[in-house]
C-alpha positions in Angstrom: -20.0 -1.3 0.9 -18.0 -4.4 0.1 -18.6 -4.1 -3.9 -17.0 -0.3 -3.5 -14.3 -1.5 -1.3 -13.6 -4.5 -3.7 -13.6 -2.0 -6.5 -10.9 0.8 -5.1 -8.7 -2.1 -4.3 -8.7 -3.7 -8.0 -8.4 -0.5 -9.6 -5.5 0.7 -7.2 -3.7 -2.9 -7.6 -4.5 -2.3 -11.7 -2.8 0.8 -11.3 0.4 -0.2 -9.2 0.8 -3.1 -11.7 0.4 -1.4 -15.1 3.1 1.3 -13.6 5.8 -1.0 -12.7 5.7 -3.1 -15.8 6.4 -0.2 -17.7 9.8 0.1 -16.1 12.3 -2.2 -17.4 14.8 -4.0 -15.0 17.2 -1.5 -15.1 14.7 1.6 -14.6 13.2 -0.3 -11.7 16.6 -0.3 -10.0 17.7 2.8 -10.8 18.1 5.1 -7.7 16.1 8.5 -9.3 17.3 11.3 -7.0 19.2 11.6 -4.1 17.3 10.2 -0.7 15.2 8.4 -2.9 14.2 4.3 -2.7 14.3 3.2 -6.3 10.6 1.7 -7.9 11.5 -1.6 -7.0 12.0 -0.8 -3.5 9.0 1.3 -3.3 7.1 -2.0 -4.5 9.0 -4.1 -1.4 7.6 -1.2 0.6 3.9 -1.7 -0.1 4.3 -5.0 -0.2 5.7 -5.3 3.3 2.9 -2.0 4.4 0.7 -4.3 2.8 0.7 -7.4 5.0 -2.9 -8.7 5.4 -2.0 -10.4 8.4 -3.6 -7.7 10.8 -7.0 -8.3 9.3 -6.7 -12.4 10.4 -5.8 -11.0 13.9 -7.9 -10.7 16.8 -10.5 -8.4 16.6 -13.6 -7.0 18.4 -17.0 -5.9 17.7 -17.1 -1.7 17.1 -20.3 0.9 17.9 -18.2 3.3 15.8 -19.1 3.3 11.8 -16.8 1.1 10.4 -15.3 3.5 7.9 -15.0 6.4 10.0 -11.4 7.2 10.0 -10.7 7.0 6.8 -11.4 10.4 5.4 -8.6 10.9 8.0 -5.9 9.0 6.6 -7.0 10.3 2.8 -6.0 13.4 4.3 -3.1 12.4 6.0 -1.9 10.0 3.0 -2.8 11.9 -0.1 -1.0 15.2 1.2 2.0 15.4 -1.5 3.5 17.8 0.3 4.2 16.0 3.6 7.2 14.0 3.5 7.0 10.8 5.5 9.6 8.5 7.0 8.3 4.9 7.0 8.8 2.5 10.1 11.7 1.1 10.7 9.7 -2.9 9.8 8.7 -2.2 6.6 11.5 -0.2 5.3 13.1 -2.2 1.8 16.2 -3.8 1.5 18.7 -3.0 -0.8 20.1 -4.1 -3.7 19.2 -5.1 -7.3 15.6 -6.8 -7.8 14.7 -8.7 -10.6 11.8 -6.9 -12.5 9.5 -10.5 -12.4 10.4 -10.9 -9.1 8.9 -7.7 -8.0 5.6 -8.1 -10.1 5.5 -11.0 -8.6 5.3 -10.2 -5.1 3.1 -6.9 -5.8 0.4 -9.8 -7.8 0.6 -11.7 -4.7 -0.3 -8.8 -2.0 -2.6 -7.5 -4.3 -4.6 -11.2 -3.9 -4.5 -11.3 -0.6 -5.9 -7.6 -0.2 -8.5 -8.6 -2.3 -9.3 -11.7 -1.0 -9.3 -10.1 2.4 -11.9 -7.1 1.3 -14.3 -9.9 -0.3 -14.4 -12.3 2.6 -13.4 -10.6 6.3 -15.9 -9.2 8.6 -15.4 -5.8 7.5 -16.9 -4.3 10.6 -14.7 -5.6 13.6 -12.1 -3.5 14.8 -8.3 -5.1 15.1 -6.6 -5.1 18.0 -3.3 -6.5 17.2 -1.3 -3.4 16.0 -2.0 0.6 15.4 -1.1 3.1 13.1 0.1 6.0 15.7 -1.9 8.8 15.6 -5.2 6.8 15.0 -5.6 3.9 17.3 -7.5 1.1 16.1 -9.1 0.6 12.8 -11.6 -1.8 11.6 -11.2 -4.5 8.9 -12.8 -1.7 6.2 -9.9 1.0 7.2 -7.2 -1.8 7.3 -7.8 -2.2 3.7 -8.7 1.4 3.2 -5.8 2.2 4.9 -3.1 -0.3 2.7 -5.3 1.2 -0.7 -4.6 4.7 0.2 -0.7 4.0 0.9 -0.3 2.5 -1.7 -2.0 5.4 -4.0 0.3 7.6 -2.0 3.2 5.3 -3.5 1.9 5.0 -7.1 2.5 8.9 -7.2 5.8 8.5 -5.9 6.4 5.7 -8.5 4.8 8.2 -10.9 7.5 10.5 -10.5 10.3 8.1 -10.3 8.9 6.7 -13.9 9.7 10.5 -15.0 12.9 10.8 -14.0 14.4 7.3 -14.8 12.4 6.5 -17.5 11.4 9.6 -19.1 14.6 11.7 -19.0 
């Protein structure tokens, strides 16, 4: 289970990273379309979705399968059609941010998910926050959970490439 998880998460973080560097600083800045966060602030956004902090929380044993909700959110989350509006606490600021700066921060939150899915008791369910909709998930679907958002936001970043970078 853990060499799987470990896997998803490195290729996802591979991803994420080999997509924003091929933005330059202007491309990552560029608003794309009307209503739209530019890349760089979609980065702040997984970054900030992507606190590990929840999985260092309190947490109690489960007599549920620890990966049970997650074909959920993979429904939920890899939907294209849906459009979401994120919470309030980790929407991105705004304004201009530096290219390295960004790569930066996405390196760092990609080392702490990783280093999270390789060493936390991936069984124990957390009880210090909830997505609504799906009460409370373990360790495994706290990572699960920040992997699959963040796919959701490489396809967003995907299209964003297109417009600013493409067109």
């Amino acid at each position: 289970m853990r060499q799987e998880l470990l896997r998803e998460v490195t290729n996802t973080g591979d991803i994420l990273q080999q997509l924003l560097t091929s933005f330059d600083d202007e491309q990552l800045n560029k608003v794309p379309f009307e209503g739209s966060w530019t890349a760089a602030q979609v980065a702040s956004h997984i970054c900030k979705a992507g606190d590990c902090g929840i999985l260092y929380g309190e947490a109690v044993p489960t007599d549920r399968q620890p990966d049970e909700k997650i074909p959920a959110v993979k429904s939920l989350f890899l939907n294209f059609d849906i459009k979401m509006k994120s919470p309030d606490m980790i929407v991105p600021e705004e304004g201009y941010m530096p290219k390295e700066a960004v790569l930066e921060d996405i390196a760092a939150a990609w080392h702490k998910l990783t280093t999270a899915a390789n060493t936390v008791n991936l069984t124990e369910e957390c009880t210090d926050f909830e997505v609504p909709g799906f009460g409370p998930f373990t360790r495994l679907e706290w990572i699960q959970f920040i992997n699959i958002h963040t796919q959701r936001h490489i396809h967003q970043l995907q299209r964003i490439y297109d417009t600013v970078v493409k067109a």
